[in-house]
MOPAC internal coordinates of N, CA, C and O (Angstrom, degrees):
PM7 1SCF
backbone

  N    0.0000 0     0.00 0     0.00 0    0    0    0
  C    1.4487 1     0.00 0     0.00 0    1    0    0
  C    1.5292 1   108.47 1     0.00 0    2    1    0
  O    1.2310 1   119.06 1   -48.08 1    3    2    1
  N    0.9399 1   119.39 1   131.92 1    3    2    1
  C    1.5871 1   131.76 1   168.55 1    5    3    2
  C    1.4720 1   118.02 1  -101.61 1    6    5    3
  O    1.2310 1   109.37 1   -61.04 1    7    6    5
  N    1.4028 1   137.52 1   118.96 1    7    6    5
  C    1.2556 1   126.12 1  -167.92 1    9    7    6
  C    1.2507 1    96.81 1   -96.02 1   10    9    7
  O    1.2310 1   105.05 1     1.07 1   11   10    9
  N    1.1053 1   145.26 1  -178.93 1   11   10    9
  C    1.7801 1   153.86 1   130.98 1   13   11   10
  C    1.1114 1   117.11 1  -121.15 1   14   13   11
  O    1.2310 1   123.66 1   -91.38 1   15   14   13
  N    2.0113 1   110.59 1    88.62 1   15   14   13
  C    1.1149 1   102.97 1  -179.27 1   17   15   14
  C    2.1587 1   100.11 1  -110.85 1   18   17   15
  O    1.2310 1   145.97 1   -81.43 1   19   18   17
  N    1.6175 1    67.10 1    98.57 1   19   18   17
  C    1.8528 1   100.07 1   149.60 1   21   19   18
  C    1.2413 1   150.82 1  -146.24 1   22   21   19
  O    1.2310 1   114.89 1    36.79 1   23   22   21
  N    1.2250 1   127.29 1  -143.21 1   23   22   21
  C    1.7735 1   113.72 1   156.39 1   25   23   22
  C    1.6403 1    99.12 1  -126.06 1   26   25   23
  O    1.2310 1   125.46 1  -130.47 1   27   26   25
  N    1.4464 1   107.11 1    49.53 1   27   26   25
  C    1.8401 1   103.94 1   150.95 1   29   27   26
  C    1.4852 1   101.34 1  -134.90 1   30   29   27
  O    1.2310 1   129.55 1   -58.87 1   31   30   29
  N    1.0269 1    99.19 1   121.13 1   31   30   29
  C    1.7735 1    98.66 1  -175.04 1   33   31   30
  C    1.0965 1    85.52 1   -86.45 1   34   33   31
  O    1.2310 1   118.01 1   -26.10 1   35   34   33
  N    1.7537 1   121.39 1   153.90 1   35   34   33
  C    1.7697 1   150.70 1   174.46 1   37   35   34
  C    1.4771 1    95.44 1   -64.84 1   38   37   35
  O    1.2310 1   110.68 1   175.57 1   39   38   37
  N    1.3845 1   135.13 1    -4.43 1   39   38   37
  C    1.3579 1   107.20 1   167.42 1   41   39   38
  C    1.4751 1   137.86 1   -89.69 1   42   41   39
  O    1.2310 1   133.36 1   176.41 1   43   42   41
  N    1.7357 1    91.78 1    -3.59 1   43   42   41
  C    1.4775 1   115.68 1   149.28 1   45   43   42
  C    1.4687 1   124.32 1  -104.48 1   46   45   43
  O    1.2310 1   110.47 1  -133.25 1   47   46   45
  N    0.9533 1   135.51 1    46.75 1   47   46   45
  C    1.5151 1   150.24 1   157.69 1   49   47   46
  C    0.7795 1   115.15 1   -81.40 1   50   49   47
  O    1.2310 1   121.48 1   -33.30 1   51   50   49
  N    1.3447 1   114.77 1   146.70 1   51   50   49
  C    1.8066 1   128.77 1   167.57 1   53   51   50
  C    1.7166 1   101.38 1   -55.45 1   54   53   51
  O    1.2310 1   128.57 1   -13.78 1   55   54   53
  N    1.2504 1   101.10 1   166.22 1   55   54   53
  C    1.4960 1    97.92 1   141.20 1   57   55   54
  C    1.0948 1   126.26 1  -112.89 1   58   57   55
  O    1.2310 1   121.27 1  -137.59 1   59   58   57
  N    1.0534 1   115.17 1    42.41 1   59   58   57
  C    1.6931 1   111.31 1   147.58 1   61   59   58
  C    2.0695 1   105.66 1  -109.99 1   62   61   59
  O    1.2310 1   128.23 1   155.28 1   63   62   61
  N    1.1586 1   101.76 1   -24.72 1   63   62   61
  C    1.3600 1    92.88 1   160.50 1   65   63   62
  C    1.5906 1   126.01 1   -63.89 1   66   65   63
  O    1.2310 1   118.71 1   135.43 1   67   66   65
  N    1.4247 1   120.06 1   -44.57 1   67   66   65
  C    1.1023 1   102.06 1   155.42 1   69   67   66
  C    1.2973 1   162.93 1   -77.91 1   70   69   67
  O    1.2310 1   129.75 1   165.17 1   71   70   69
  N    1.8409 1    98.80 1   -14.83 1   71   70   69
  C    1.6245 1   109.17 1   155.47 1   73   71   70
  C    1.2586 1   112.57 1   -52.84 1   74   73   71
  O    1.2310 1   120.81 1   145.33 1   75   74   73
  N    1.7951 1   116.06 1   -34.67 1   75   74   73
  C    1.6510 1    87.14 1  -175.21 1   77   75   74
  C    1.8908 1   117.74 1   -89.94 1   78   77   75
  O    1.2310 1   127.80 1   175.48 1   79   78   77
  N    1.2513 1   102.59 1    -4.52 1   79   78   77
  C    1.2519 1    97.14 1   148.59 1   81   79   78
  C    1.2201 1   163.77 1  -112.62 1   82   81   79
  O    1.2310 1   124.85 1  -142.05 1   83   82   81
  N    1.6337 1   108.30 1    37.95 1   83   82   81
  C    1.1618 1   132.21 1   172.52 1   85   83   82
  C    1.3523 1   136.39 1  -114.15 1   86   85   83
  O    1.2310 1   137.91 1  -177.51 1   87   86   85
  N    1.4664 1    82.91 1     2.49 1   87   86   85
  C    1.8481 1   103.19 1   149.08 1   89   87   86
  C    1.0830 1   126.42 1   -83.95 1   90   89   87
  O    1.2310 1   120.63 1  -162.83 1   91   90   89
  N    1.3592 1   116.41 1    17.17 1   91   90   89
  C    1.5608 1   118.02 1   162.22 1   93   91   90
  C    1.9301 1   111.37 1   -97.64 1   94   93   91
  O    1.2310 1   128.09 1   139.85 1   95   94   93
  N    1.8587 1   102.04 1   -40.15 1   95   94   93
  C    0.8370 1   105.23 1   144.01 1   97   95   94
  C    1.3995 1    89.93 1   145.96 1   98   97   95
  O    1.2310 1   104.67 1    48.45 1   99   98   97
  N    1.8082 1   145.92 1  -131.55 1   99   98   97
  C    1.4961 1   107.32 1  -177.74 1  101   99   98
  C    0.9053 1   131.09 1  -103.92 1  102  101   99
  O    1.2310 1   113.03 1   -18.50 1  103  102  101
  N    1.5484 1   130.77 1   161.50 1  103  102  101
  C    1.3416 1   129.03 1  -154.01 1  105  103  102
  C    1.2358 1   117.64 1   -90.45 1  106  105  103
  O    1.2310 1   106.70 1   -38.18 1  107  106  105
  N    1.4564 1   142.35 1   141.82 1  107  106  105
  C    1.2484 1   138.09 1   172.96 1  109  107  106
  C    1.7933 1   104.89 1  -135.49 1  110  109  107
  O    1.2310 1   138.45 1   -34.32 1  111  110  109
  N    1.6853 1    81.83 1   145.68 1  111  110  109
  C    2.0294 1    89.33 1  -169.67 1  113  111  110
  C    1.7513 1    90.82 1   -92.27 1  114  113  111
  O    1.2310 1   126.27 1   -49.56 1  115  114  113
  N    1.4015 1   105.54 1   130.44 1  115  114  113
  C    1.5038 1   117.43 1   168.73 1  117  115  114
  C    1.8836 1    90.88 1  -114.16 1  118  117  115
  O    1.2310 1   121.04 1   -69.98 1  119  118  117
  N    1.5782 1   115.61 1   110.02 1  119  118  117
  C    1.3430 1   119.02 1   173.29 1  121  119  118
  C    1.5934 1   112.82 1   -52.77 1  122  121  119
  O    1.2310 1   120.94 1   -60.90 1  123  122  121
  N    1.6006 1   115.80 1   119.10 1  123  122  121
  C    1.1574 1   119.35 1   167.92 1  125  123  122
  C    2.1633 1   106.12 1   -65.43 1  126  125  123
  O    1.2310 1   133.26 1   -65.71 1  127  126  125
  N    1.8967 1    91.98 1   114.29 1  127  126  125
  C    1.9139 1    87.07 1  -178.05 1  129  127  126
  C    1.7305 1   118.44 1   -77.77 1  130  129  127
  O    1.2310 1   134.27 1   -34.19 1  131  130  129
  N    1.5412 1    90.00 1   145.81 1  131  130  129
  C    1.5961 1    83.74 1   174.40 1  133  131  130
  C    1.8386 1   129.10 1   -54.50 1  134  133  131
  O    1.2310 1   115.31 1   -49.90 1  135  134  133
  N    0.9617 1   126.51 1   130.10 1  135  134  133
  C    1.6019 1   132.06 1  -167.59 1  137  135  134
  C    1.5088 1    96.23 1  -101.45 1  138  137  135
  O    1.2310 1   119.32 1   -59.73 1  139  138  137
  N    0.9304 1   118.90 1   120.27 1  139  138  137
  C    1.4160 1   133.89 1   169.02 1  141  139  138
  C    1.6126 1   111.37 1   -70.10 1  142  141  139
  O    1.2310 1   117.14 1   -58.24 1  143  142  141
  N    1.4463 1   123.04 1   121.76 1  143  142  141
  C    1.1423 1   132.70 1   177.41 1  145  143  142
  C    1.6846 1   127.98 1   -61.26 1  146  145  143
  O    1.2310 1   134.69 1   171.75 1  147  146  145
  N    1.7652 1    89.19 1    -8.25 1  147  146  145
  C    1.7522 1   110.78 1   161.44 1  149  147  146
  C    1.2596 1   118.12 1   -93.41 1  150  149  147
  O    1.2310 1   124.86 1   165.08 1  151  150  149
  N    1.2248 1   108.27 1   -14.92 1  151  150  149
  C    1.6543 1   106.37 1   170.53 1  153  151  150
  C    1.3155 1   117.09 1   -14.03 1  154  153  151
  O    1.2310 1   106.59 1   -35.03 1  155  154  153
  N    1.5500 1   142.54 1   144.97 1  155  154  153
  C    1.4351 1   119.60 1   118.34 1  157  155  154
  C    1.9824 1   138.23 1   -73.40 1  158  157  155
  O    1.2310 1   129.75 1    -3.59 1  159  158  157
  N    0.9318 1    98.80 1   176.41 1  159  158  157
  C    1.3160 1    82.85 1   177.16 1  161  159  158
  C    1.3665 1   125.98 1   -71.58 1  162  161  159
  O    1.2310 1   121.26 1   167.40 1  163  162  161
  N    1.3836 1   115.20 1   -12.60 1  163  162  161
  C    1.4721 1   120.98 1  -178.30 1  165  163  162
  C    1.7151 1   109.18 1   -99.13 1  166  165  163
  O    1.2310 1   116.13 1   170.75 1  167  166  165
  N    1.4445 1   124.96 1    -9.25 1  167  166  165
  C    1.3309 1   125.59 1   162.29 1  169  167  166
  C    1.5717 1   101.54 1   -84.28 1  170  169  167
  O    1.2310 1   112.75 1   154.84 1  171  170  169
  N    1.4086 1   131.30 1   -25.16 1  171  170  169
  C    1.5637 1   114.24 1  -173.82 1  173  171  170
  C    2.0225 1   102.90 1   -92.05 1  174  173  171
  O    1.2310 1   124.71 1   173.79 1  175  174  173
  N    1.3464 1   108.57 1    -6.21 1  175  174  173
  C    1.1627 1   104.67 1   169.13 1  177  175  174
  C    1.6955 1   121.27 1   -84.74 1  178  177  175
  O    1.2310 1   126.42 1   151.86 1  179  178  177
  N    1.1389 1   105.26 1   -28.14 1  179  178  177
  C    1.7265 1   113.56 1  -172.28 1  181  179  178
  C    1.3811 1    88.31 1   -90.81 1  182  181  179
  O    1.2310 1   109.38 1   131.50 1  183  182  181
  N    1.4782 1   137.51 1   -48.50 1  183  182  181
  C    1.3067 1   115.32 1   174.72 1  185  183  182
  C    1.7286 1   123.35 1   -62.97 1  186  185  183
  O    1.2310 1   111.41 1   154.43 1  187  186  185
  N    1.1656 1   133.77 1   -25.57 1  187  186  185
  C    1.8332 1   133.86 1   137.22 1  189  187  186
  C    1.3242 1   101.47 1   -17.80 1  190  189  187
  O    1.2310 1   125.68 1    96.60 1  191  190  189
  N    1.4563 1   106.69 1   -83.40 1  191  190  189
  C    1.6074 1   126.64 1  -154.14 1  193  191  190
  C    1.6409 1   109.82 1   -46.55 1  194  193  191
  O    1.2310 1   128.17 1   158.72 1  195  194  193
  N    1.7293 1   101.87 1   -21.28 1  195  194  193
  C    1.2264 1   106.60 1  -173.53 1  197  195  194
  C    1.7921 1   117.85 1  -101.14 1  198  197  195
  O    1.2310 1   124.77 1   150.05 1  199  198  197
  N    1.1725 1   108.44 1   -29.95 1  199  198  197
  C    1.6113 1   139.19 1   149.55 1  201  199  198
  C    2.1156 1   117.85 1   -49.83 1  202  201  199
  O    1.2310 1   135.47 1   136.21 1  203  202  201
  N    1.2083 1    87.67 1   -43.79 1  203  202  201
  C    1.5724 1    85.60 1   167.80 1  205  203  202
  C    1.1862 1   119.59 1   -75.13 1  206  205  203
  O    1.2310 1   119.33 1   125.98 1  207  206  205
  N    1.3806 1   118.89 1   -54.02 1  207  206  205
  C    1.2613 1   132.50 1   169.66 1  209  207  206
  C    1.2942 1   132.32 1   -45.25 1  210  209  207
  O    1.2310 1   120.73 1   153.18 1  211  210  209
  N    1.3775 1   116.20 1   -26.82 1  211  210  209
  C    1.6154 1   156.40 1   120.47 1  213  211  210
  C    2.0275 1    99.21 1    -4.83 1  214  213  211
  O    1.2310 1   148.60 1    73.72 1  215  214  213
  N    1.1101 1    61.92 1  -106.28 1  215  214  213
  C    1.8265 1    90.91 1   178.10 1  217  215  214
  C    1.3042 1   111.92 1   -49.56 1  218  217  215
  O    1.2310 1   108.91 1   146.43 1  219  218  217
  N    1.4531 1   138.37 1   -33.57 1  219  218  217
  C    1.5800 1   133.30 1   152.54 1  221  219  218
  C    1.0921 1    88.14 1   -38.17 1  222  221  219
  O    1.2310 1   112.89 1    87.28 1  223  222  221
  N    1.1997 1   131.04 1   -92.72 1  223  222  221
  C    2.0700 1   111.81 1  -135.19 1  225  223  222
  C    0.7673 1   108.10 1   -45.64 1  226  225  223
  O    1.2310 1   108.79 1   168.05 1  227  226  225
  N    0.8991 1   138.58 1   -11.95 1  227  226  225
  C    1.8675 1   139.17 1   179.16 1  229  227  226
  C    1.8287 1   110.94 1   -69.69 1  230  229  227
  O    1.2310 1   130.79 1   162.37 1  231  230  229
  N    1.2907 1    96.78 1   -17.63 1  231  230  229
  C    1.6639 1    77.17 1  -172.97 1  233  231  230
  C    1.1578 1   125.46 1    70.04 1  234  233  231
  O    1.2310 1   118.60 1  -153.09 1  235  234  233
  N    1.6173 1   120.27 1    26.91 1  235  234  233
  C    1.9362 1   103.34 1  -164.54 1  237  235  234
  C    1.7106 1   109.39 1   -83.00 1  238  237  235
  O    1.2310 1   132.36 1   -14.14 1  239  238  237
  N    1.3091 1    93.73 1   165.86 1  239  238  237
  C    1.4536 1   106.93 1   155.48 1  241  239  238
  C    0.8742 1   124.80 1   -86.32 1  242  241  239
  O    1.2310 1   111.92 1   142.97 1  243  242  241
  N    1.6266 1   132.84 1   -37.03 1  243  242  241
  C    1.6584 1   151.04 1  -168.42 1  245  243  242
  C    1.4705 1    86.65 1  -122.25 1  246  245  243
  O    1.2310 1   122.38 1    -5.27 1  247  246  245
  N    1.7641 1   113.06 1   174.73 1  247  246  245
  C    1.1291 1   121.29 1   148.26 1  249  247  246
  C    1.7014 1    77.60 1  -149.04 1  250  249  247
  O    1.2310 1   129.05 1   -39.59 1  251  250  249
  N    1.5151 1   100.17 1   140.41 1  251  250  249
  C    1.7704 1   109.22 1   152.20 1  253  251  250
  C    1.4191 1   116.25 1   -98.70 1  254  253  251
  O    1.2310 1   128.07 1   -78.49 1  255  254  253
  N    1.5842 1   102.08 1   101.51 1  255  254  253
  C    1.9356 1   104.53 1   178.64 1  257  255  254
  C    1.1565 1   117.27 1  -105.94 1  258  257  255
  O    1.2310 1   112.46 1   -63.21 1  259  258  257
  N    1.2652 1   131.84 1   116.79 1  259  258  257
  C    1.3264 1   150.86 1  -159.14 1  261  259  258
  C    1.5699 1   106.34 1  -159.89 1  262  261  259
  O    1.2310 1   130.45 1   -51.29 1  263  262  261
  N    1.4497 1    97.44 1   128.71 1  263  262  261
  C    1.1245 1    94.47 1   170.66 1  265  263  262
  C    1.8664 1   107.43 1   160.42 1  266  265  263
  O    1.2310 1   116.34 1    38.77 1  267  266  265
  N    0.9679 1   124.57 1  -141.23 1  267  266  265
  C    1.5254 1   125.35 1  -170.94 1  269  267  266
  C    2.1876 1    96.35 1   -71.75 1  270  269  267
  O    1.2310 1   135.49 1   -44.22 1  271  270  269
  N    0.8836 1    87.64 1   135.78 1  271  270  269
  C    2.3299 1    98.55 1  -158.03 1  273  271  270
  C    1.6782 1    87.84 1   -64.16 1  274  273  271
  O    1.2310 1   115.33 1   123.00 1  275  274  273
  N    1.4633 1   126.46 1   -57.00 1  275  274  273
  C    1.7648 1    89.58 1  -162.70 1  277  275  274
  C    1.3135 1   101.52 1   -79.13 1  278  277  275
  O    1.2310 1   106.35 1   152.72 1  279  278  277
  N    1.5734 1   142.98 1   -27.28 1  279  278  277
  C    1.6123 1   140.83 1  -179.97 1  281  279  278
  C    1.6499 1    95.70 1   -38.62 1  282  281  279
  O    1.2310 1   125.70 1   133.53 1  283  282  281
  N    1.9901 1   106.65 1   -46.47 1  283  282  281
  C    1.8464 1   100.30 1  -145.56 1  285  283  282
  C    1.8650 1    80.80 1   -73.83 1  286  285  283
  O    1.2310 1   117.87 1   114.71 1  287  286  285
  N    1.5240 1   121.66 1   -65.29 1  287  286  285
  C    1.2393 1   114.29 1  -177.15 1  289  287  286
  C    1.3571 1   127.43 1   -17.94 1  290  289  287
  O    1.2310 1   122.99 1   125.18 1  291  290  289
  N    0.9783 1   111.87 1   -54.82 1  291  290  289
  C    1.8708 1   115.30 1   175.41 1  293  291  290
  C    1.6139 1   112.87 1   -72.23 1  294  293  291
  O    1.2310 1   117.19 1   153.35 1  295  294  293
  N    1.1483 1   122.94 1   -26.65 1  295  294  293
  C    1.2711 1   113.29 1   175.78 1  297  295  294
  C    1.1411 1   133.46 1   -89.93 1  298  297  295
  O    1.2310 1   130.23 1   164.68 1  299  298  297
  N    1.7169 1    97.88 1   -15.32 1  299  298  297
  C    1.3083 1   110.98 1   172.61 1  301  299  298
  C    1.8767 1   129.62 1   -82.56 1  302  301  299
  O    1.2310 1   141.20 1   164.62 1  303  302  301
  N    1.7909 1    76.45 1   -15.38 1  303  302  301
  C    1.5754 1    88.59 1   176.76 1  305  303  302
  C    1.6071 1   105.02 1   -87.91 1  306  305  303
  O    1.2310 1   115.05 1   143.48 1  307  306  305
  N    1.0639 1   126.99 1   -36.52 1  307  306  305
  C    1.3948 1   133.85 1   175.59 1  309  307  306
  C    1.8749 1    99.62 1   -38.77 1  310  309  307
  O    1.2310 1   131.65 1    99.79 1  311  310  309
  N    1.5082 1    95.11 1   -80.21 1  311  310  309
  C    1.4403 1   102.57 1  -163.60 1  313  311  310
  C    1.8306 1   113.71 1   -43.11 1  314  313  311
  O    1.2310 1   126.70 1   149.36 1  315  314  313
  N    1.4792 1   104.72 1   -30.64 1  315  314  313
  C    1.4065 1   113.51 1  -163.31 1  317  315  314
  C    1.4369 1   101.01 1   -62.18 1  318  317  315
  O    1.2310 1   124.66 1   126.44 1  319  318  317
  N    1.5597 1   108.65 1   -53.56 1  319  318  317
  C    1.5612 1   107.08 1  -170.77 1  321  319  318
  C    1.5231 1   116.83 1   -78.52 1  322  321  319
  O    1.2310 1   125.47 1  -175.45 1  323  322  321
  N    1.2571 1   107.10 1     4.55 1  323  322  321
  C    1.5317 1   110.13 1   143.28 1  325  323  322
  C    1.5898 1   125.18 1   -94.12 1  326  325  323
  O    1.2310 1   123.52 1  -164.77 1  327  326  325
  N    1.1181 1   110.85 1    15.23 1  327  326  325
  C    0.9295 1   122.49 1   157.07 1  329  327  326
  C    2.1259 1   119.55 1    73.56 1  330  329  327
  O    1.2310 1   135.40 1  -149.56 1  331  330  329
  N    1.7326 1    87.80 1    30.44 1  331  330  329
  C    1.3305 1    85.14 1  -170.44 1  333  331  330
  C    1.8551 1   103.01 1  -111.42 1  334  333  331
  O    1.2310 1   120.59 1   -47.25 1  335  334  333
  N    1.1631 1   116.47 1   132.75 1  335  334  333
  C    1.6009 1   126.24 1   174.59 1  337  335  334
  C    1.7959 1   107.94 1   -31.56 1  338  337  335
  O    1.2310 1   122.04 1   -59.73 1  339  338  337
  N    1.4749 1   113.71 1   120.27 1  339  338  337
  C    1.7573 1    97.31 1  -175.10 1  341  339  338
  C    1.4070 1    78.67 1  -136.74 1  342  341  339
  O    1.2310 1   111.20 1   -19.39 1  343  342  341
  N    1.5264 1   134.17 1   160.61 1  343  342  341
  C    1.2448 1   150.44 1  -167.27 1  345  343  342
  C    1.6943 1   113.89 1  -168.97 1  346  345  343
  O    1.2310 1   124.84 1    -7.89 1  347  346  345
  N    1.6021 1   108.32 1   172.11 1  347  346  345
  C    1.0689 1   135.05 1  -177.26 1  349  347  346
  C    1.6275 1   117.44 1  -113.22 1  350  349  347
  O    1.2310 1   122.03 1   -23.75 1  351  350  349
  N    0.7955 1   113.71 1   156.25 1  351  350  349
  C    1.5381 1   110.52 1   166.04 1  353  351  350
  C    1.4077 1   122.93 1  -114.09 1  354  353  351
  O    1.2310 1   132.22 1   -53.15 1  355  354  353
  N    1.3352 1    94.00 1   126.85 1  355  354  353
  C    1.9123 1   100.01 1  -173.92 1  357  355  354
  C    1.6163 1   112.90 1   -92.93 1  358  357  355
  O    1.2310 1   130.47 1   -75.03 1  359  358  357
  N    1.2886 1    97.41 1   104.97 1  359  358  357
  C    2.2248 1    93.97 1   164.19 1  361  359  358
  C    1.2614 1   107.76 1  -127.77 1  362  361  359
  O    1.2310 1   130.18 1   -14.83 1  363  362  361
  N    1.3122 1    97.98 1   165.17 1  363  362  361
  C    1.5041 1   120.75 1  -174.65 1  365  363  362
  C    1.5500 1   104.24 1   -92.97 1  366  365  363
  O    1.2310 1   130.06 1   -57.51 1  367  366  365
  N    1.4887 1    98.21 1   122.49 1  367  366  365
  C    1.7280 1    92.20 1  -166.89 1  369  367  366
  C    2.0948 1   105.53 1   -96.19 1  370  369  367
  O    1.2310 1   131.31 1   -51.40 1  371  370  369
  N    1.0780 1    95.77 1   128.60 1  371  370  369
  C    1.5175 1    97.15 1  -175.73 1  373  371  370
  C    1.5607 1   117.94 1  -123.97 1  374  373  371
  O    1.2310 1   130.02 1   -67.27 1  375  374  373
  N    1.2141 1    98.28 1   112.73 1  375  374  373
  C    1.7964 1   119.23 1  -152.87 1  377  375  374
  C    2.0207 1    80.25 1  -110.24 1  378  377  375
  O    1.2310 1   134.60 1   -47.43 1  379  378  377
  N    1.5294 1    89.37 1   132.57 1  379  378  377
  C    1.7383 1   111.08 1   153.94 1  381  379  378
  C    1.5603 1   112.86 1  -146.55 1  382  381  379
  O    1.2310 1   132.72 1   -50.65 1  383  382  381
  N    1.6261 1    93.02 1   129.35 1  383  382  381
  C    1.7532 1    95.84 1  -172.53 1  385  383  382
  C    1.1647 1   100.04 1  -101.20 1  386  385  383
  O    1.2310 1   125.80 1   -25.80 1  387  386  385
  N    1.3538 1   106.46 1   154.20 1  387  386  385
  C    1.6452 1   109.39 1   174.51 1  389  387  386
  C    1.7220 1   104.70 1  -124.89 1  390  389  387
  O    1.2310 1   108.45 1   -52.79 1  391  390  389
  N    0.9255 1   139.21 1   127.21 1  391  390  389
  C    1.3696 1   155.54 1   173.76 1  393  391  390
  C    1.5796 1   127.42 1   -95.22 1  394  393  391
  O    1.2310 1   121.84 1   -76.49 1  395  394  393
  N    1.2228 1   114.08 1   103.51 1  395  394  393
  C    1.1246 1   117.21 1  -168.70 1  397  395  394
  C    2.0381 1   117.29 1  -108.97 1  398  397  395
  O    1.2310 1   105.33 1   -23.06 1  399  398  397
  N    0.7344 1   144.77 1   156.94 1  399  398  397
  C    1.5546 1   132.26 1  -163.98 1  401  399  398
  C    1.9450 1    96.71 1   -64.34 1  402  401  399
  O    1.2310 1   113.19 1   157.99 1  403  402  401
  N    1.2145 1   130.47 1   -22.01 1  403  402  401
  C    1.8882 1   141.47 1  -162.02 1  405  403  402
  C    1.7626 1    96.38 1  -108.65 1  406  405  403
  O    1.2310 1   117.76 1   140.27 1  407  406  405
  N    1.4787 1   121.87 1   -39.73 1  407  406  405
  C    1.2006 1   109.24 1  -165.07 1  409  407  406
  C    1.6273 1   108.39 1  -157.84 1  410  409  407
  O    1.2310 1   121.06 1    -1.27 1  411  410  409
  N    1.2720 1   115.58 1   178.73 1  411  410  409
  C    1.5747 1   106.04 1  -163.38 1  413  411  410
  C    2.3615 1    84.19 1  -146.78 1  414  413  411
  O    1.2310 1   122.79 1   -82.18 1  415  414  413
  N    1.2250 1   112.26 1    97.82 1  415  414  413
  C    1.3084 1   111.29 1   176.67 1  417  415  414
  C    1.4525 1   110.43 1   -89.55 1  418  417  415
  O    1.2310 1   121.72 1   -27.45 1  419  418  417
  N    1.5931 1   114.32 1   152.55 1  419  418  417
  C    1.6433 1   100.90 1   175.37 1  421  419  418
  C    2.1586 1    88.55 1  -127.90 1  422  421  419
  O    1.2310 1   128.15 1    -6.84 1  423  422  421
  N    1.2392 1   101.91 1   173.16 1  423  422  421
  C    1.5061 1   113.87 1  -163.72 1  425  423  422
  C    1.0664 1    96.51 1  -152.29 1  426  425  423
  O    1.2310 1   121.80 1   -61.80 1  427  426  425
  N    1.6525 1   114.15 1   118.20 1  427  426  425
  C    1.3016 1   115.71 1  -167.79 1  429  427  426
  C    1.4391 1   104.10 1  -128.02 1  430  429  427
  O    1.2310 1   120.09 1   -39.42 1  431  430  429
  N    1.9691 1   117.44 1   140.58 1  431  430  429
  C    0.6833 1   130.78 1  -152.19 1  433  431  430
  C    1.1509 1   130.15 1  -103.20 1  434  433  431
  O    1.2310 1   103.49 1  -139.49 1  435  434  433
  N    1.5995 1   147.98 1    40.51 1  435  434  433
  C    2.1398 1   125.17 1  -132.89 1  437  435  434
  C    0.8076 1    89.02 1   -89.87 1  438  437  435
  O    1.2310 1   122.08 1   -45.38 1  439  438  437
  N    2.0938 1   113.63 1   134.62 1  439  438  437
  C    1.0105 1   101.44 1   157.10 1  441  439  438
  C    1.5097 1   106.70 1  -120.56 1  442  441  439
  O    1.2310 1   111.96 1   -50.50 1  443  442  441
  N    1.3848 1   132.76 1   129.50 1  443  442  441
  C    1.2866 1   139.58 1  -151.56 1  445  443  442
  C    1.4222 1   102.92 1   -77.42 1  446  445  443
  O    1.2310 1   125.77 1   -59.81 1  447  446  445
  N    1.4773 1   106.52 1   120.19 1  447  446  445
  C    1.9342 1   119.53 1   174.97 1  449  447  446
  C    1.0915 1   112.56 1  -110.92 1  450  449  447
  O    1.2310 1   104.15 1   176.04 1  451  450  449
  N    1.8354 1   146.84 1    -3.96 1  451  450  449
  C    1.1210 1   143.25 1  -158.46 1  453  451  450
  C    1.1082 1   112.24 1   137.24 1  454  453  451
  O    1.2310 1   129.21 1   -45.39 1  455  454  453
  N    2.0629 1    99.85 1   134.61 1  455  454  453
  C    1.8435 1    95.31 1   145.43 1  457  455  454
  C    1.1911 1   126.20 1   -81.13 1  458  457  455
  O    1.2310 1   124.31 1     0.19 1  459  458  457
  N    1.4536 1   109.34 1  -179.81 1  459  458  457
  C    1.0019 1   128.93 1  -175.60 1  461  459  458
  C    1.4203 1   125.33 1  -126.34 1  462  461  459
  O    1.2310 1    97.77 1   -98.52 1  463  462  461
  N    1.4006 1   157.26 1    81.48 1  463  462  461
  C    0.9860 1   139.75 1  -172.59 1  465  463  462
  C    1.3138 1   109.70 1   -41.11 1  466  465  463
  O    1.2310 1   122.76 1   -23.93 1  467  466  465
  N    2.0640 1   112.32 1   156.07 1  467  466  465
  C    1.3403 1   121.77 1   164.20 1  469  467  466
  C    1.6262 1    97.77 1   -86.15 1  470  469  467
  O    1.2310 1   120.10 1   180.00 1  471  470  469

């Protein structure tokens, strides 16, 4: 099982993002939750604890955790010392600006090359 816990669900993926993740075997979107920037640190930890636990029933092999940095930190440490594979996703980001005499737009590009274990 491969989880994807973020806010891009696999039904917008490349497919090359998903060939490489379906060698874990199939994918399921666990929504990365919004973290409030009032958080304390001990509400963004019990909400992990509760997010991993989440993502246990799943059984994964991978988890993709991405998402708001101290939520992914804590969850990623959770899952690890259970000993389950948790990662990042690596793309090549490809920015073209266009400049016009009123405005200057940029268009940004990922194109997905690999995970990465944490």
């Amino acid at each position: 099982m491969f989880v994807n816990f973020t806010n891009h669900p696999k039904d917008n993926w490349t497919r090359e993002q998903i060939e490489a993740s379906v060698c874990y075997g199939e994918i399921v979107d666990v929504p990365f939750p919004e973290v409030s920037p009032e958080s304390t640190l001990e509400q963004v930890r019990q909400e992990a604890e509760v997010y991993a636990e989440k993502i246990m029933q799943y059984r994964p092999q991978f988890v993709l955790c991405q998402g708001e940095f101290c939520m992914t930190y804590h969850v990623v440490q959770i899952l690890k010392e259970k000993g389950i594979h948790v990662g990042a996703a690596c793309s090549e980001r490809k920015v073209t600006e266009t400049t016009t005499e009123s405005e200057t737009k940029k268009t940004v590009l990922y194109q997905f090359v690999q995970y990465r274990e944490y």
